[in-house]
N, CA and C atoms as an extended XYZ file, in Angstrom:
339
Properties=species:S:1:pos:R:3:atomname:S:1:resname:S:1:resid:I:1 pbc="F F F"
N        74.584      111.359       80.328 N   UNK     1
C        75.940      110.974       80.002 CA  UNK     1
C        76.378      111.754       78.766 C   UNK     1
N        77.685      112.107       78.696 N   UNK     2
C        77.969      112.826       77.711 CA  UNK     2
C        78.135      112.028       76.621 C   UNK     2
N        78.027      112.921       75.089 N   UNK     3
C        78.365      112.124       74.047 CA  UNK     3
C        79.892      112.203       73.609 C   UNK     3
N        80.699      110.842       73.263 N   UNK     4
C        81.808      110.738       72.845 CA  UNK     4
C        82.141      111.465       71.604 C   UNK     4
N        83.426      112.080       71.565 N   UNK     5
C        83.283      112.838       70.304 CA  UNK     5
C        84.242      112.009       69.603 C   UNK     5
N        84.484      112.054       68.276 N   UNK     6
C        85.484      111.067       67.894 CA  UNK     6
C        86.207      111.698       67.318 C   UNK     6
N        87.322      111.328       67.130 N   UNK     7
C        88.761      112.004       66.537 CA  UNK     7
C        88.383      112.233       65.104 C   UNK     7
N        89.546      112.967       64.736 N   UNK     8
C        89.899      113.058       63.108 CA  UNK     8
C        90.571      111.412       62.590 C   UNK     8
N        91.304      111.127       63.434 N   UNK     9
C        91.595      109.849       62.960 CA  UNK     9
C        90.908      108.449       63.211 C   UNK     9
N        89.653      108.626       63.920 N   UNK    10
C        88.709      107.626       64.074 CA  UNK    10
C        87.633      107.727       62.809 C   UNK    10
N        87.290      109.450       62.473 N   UNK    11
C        86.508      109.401       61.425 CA  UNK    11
C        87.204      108.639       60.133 C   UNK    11
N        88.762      108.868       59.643 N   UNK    12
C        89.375      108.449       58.729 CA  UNK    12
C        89.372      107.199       58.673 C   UNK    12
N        88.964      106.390       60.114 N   UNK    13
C        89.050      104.683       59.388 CA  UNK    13
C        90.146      104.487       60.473 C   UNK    13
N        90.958      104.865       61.121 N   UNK    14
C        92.079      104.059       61.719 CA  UNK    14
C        91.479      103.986       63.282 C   UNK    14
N        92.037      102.794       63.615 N   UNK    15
C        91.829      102.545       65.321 CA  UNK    15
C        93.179      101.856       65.437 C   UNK    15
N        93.099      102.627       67.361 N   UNK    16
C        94.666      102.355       67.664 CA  UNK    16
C        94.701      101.232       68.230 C   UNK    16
N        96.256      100.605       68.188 N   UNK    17
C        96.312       99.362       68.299 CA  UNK    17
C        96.913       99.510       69.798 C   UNK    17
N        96.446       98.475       71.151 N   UNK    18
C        97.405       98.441       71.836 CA  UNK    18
C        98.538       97.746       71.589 C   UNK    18
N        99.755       97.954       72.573 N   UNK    19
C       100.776       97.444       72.250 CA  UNK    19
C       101.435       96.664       73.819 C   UNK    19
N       101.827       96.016       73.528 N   UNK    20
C       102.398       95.346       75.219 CA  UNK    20
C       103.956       94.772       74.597 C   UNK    20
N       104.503       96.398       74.832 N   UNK    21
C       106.041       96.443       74.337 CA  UNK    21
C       106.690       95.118       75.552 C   UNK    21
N       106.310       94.570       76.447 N   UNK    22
C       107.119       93.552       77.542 CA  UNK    22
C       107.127       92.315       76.322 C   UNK    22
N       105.631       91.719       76.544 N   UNK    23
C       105.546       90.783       75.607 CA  UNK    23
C       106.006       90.554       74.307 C   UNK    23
N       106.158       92.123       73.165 N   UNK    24
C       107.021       92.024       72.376 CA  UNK    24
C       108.600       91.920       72.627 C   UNK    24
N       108.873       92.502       73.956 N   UNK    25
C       110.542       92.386       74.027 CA  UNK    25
C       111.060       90.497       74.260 C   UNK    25
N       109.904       90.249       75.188 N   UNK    26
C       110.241       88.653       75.274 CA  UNK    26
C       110.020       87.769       74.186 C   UNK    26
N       109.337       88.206       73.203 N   UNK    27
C       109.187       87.424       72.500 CA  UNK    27
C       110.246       87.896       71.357 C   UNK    27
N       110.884       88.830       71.449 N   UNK    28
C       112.212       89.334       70.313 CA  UNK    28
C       113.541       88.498       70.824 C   UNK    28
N       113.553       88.596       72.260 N   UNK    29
C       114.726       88.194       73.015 CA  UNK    29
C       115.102       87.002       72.874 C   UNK    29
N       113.783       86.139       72.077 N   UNK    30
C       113.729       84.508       71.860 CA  UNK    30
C       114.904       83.953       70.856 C   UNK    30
N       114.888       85.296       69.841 N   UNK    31
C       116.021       85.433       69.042 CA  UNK    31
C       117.663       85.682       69.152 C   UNK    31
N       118.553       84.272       68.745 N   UNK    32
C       119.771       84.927       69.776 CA  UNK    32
C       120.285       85.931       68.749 C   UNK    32
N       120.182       86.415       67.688 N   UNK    33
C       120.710       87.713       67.028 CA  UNK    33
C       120.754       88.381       68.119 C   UNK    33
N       119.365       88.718       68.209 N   UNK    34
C       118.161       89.966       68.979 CA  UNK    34
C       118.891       90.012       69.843 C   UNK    34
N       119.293       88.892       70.610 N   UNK    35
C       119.538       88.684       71.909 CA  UNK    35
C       120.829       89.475       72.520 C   UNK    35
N       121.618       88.884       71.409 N   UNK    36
C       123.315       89.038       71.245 CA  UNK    36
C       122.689       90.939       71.144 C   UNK    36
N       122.845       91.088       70.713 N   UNK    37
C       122.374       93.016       70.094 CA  UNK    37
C       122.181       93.757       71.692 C   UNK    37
N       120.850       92.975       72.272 N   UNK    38
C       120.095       93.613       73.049 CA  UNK    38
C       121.387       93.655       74.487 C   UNK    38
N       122.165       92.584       74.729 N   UNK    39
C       122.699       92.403       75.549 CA  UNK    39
C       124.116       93.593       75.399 C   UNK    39
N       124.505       94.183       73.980 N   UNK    40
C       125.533       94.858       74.180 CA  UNK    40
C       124.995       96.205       74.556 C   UNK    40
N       123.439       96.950       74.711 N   UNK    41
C       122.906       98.181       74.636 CA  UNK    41
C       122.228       97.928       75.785 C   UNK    41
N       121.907       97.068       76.947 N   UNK    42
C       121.121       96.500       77.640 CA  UNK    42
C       121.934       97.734       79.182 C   UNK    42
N       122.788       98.008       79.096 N   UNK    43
C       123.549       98.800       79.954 CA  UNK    43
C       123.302      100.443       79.799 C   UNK    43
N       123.255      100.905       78.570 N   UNK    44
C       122.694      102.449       77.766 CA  UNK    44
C       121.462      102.390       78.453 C   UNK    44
N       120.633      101.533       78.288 N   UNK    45
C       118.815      101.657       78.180 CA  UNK    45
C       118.468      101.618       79.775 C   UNK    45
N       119.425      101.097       81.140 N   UNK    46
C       119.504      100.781       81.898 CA  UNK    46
C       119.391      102.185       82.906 C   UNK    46
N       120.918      103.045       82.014 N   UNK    47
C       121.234      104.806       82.364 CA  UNK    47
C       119.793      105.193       82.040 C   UNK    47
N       119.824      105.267       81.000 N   UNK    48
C       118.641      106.369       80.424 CA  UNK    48
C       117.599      106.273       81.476 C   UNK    48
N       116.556      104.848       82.458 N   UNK    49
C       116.108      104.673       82.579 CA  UNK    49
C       116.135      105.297       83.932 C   UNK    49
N       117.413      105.080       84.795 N   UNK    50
C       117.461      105.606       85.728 CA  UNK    50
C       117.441      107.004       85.924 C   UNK    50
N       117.584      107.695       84.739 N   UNK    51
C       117.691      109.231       84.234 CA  UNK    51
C       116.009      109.854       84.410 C   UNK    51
N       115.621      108.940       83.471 N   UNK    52
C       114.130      109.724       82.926 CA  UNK    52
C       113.377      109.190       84.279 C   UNK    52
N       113.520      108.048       85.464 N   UNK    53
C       112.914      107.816       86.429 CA  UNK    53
C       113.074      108.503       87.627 C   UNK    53
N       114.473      109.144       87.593 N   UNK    54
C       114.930      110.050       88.410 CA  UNK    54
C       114.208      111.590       88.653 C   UNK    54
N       113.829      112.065       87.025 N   UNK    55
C       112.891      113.227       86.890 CA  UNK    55
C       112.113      112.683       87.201 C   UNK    55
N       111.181      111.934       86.447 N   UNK    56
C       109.995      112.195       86.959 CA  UNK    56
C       109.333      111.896       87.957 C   UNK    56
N       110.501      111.137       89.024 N   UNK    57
C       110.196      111.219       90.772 CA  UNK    57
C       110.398      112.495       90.759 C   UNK    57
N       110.851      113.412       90.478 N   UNK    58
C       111.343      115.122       90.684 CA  UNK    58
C       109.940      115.458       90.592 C   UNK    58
N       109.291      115.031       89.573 N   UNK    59
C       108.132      115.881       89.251 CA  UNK    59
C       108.332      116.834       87.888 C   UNK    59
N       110.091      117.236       87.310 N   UNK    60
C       110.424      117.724       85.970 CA  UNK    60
C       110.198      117.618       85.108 C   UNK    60
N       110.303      118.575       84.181 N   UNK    61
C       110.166      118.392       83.112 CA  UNK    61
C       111.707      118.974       82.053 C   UNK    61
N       111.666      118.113       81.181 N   UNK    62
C       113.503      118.419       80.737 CA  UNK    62
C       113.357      120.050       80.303 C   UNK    62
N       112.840      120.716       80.424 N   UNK    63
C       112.784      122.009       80.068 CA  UNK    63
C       113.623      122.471       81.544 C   UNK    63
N       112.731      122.222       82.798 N   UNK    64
C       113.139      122.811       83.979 CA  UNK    64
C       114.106      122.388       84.159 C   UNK    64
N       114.501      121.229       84.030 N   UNK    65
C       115.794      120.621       84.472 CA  UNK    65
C       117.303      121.085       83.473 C   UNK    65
N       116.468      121.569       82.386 N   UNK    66
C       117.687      122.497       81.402 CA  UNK    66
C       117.582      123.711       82.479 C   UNK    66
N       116.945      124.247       82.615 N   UNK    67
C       117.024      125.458       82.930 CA  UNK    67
C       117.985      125.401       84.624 C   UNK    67
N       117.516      124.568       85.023 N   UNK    68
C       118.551      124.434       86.730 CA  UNK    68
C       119.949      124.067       86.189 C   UNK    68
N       120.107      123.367       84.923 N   UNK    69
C       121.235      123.043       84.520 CA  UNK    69
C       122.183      124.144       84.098 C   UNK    69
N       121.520      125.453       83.363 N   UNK    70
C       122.056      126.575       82.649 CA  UNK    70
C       122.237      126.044       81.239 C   UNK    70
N       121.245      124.961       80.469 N   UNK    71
C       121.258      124.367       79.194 CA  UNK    71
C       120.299      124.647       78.756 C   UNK    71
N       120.124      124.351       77.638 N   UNK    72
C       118.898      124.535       76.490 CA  UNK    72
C       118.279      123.335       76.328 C   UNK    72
N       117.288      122.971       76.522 N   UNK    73
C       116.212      122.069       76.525 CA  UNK    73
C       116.085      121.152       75.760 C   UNK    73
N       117.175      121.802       74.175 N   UNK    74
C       117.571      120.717       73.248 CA  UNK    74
C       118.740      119.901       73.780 C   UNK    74
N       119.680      120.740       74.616 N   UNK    75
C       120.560      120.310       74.757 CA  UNK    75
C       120.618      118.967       75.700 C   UNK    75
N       119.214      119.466       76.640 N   UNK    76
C       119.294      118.353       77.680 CA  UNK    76
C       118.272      117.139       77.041 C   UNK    76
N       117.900      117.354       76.068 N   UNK    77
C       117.161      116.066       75.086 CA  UNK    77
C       118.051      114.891       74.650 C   UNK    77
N       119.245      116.149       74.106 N   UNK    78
C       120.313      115.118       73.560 CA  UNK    78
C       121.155      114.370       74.932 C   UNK    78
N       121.501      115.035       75.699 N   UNK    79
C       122.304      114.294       77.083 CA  UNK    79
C       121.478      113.131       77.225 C   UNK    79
N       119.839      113.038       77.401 N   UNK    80
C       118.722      111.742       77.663 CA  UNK    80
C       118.929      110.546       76.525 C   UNK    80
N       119.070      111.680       75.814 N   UNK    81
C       118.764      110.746       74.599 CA  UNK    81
C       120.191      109.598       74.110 C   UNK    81
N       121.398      110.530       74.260 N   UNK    82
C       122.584      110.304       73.893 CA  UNK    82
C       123.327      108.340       74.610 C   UNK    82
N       122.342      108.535       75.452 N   UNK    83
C       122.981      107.228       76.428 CA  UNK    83
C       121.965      105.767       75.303 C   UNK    83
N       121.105      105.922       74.335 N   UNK    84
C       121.179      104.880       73.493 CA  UNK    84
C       121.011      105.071       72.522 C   UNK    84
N       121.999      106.239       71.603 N   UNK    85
C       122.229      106.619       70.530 CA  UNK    85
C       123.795      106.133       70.327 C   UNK    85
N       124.945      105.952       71.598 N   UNK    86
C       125.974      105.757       71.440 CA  UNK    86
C       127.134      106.217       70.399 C   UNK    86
N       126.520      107.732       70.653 N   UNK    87
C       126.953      108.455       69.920 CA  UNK    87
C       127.819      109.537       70.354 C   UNK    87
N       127.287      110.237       71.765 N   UNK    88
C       128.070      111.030       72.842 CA  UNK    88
C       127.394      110.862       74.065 C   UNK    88
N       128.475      110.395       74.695 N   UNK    89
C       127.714      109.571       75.962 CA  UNK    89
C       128.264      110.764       76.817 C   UNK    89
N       127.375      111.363       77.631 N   UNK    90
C       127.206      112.357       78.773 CA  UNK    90
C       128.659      112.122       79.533 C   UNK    90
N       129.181      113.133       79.977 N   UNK    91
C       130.364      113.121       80.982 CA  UNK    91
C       130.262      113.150       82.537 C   UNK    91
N       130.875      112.197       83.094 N   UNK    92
C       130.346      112.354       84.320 CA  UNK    92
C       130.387      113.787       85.140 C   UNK    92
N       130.654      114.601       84.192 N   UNK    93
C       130.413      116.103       85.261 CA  UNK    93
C       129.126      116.743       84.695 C   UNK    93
N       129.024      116.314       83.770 N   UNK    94
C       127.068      116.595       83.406 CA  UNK    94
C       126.713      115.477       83.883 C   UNK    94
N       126.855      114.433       84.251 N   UNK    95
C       125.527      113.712       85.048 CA  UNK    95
C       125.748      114.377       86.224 C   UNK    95
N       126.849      114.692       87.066 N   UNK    96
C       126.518      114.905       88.082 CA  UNK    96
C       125.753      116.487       87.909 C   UNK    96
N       125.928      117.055       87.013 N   UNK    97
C       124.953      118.626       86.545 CA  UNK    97
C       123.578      118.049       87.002 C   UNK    97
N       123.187      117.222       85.893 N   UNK    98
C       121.782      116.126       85.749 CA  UNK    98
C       121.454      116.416       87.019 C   UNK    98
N       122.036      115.369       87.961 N   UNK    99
C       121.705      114.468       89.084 CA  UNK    99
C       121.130      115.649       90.308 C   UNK    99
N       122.724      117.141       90.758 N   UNK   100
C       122.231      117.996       90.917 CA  UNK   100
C       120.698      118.574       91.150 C   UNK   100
N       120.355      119.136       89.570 N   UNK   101
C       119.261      119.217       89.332 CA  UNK   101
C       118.126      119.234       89.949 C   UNK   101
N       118.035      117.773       89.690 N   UNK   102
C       117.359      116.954       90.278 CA  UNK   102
C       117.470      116.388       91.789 C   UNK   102
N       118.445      117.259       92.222 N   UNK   103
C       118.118      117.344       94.001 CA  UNK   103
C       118.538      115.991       94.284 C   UNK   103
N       119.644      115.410       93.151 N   UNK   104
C       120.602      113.569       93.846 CA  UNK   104
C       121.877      113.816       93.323 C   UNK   104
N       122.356      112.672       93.799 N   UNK   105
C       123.406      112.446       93.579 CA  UNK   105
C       123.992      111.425       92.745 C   UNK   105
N       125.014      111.079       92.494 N   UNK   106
C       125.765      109.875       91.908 CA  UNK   106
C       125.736      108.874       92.303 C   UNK   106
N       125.292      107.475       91.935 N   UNK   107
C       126.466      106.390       92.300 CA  UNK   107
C       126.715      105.517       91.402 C   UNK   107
N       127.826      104.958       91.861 N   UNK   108
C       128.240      104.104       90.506 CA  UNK   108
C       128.883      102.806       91.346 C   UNK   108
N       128.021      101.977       90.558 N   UNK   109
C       128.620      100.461       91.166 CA  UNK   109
C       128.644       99.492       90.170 C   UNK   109
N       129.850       98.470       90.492 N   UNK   110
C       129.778       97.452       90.048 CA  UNK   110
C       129.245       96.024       90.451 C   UNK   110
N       128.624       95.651       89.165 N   UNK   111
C       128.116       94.173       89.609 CA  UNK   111
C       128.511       93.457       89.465 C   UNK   111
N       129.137       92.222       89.549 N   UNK   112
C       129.203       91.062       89.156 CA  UNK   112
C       128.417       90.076       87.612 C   UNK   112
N       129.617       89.979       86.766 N   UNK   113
C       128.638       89.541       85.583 CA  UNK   113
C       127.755       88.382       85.600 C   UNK   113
């Protein structure tokens, strides 16, 4: 059996912690601040998700997907990123660039609140 080699940061003393970001979100959500907050960005985090799940059913990587786009790799960081920064939210003629891309399409529906 081989021998384990250990990190630079295992020799220094630190061990990593797991994390079970679900259990922390439910247990933040308990909070109605938190709650109130989470519910106005709960729609941003929703895009993004369908974004970054969309590649990586592609198999992409945001480099390639800049590049099918005719963008710069920073540029398509910020488009990912931009949907929960609420800062410049993508236009629907770059998502449909995005979507393209990525060999889909659009849709947009409404739900019922």
């Amino acid at each position: 059996m081989a021998k384990r080699i250990r990190t630079r940061s295992e020799e220094m003393g630190y061990r990593p912690v797991r994390a079970d970001l679900q259990a922390e979100l439910e247990r933040d959500l308990r909070d109605p601040a938190f709650r109130a907050e989470w519910e106005t960005i709960a729609d941003e985090f929703a895009a993004l998700d369908v974004l970054l799940d969309a590649r990586r059913r592609a198999g992409l990587t945001q480099e390639e997907v800049a590049e099918r786009m005719g963008v710069k790799q920073s540029a398509l960081a910020r488009i990912e990123t931009s949907l929960t920064s609420r800062k410049h939210a993508p236009s629907l003629a770059t998502l449909r660039k995005y979507a393209a891309a990525l060999g889909c399409r659009i849709e947009i529906r409404l739900a019922p609140q």
